[in-house]
C-alpha positions in Angstrom: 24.4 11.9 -13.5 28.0 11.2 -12.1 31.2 12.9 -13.0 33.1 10.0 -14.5 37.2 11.3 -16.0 35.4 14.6 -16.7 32.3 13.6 -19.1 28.7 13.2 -17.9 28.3 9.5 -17.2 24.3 8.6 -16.7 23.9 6.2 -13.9 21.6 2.9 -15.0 18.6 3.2 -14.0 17.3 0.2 -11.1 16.4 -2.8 -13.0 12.6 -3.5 -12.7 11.7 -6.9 -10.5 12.0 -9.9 -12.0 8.7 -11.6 -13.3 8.3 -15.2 -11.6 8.5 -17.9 -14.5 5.9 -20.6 -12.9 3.2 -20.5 -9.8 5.1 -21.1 -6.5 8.3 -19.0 -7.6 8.6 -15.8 -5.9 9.8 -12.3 -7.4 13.5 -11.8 -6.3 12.7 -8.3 -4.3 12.0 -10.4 -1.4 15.4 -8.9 -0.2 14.3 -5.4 -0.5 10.8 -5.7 2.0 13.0 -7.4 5.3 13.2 -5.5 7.7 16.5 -3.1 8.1 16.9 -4.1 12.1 18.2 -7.6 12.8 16.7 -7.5 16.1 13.1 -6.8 14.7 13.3 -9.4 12.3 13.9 -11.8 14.8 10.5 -10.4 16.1 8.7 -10.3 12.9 10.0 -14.2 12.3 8.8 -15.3 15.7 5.6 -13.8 14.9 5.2 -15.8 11.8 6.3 -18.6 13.4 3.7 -18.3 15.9 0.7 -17.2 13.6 1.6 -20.3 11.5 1.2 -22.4 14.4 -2.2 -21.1 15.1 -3.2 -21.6 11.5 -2.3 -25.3 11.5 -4.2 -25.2 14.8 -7.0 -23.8 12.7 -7.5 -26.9 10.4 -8.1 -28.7 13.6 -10.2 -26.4 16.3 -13.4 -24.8 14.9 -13.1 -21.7 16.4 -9.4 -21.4 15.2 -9.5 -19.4 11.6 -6.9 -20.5 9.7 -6.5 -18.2 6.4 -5.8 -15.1 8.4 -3.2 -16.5 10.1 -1.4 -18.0 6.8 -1.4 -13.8 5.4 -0.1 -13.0 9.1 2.6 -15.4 8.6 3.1 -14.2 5.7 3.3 -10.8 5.9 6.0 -11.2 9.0 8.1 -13.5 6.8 8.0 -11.1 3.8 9.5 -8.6 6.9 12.1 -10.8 8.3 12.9 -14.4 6.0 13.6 -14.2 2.3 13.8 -17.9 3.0 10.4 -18.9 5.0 8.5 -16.5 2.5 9.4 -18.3 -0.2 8.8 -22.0 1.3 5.2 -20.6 2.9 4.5 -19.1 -0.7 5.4 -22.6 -2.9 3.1 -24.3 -0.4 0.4 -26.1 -2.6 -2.3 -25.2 0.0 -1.0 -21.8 1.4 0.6 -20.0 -1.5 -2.8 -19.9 -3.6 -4.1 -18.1 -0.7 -1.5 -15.8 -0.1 -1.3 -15.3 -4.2 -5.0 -14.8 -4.9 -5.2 -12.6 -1.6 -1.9 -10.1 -2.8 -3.5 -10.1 -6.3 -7.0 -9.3 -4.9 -7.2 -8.2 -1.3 -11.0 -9.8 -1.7 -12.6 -12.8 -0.7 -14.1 -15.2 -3.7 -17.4 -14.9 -4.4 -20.0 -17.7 -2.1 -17.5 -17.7 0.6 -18.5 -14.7 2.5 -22.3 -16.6 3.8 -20.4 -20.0 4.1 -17.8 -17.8 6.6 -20.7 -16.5 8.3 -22.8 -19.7 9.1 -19.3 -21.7 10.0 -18.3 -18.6 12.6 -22.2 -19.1 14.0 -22.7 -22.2 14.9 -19.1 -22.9 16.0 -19.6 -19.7 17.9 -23.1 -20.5 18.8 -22.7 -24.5 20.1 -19.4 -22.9 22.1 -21.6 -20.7 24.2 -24.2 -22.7 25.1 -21.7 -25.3 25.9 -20.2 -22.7 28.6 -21.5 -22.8 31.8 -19.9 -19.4 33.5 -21.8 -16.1 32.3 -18.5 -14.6 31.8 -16.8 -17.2 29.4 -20.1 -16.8 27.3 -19.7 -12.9 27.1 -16.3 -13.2 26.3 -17.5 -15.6 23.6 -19.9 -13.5 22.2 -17.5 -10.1 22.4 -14.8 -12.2 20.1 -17.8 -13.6 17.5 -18.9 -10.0 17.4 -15.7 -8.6 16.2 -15.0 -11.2 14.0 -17.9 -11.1 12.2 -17.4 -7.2 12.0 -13.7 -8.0 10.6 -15.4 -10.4 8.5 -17.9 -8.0 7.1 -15.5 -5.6 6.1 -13.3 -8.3 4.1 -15.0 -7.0 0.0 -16.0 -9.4 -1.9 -14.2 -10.0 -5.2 -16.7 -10.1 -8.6 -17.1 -13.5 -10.0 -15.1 -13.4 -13.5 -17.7 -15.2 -15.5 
């Protein structure tokens, strides 16, 4: 309530997010979720930068994943550019990815096993073709805690 000439004056009451109209048009409380700090937004954007990077590297390199990189970047755009989060979520490739993982925080159903075989051989051809005892422990260390990561990830129910 604010004092307004002497009468009780109710203040409105914050005006609920807008609903996006079509797929690929983001909610317009972008604005509220950047960061406060111009400095670490700079930081969060050079992040996203750089974890988008990797994911286009991903399409290419086997042992490269590429959808956890597309949430990292954007996650760290959501923190530091209205502007990049928008473009990354309009994406015809990225934004159902980003959109189905927000909506669901699961992976589809059948995608789980095919993660699993992909990470193994990949993983599995890399280490035999390394020829240092080290460089194949290292190997085996990273597939290990991916596939724990990866194990974790639920599994959404089909909607049949």
């Amino acid at each position: 309530m604010t004092r307004c000439f002497g009468s009780n004056v109710q203040e409105a009451a914050p005006a609920a997010p807008e609903m996006p109209d079509r797929i690929g048009q983001e909610t317009t409380d972008a604005a509220s979720r950047l960061h406060d700090s111009r400095l670490v937004r700079w930081i969060f954007l050079a992040l996203g930068l750089a974890a988008l990077l990797l994911a286009v590297l991903g399409i290419f390199l086997p042992l490269l994943p590429t959808t956890p990189f597309v949430l990292l970047a954007a996650a760290c755009f959501a923190r530091s550019s209205e502007r990049f989060h928008n473009l990354l979520l309009a994406h015809r490739v990225a934004g159902p990815i980003i959109r189905a993982w927000r909506e669901h925080r699961s992976m589809p159903p059948g995608v789980k096993p095919w993660a699993f075989l992909l990470m193994g051989l990949s993983f599995g051809a890399s280490i035999m073709l390394m020829e240092l005892a080290w460089h194949r422990a290292m190997l085996a260390a990273i597939a290990v805690v991916l596939a724990f990561f990866l194990w974790r990830v639920p599994v959404r129910q089909s909607s049949r």
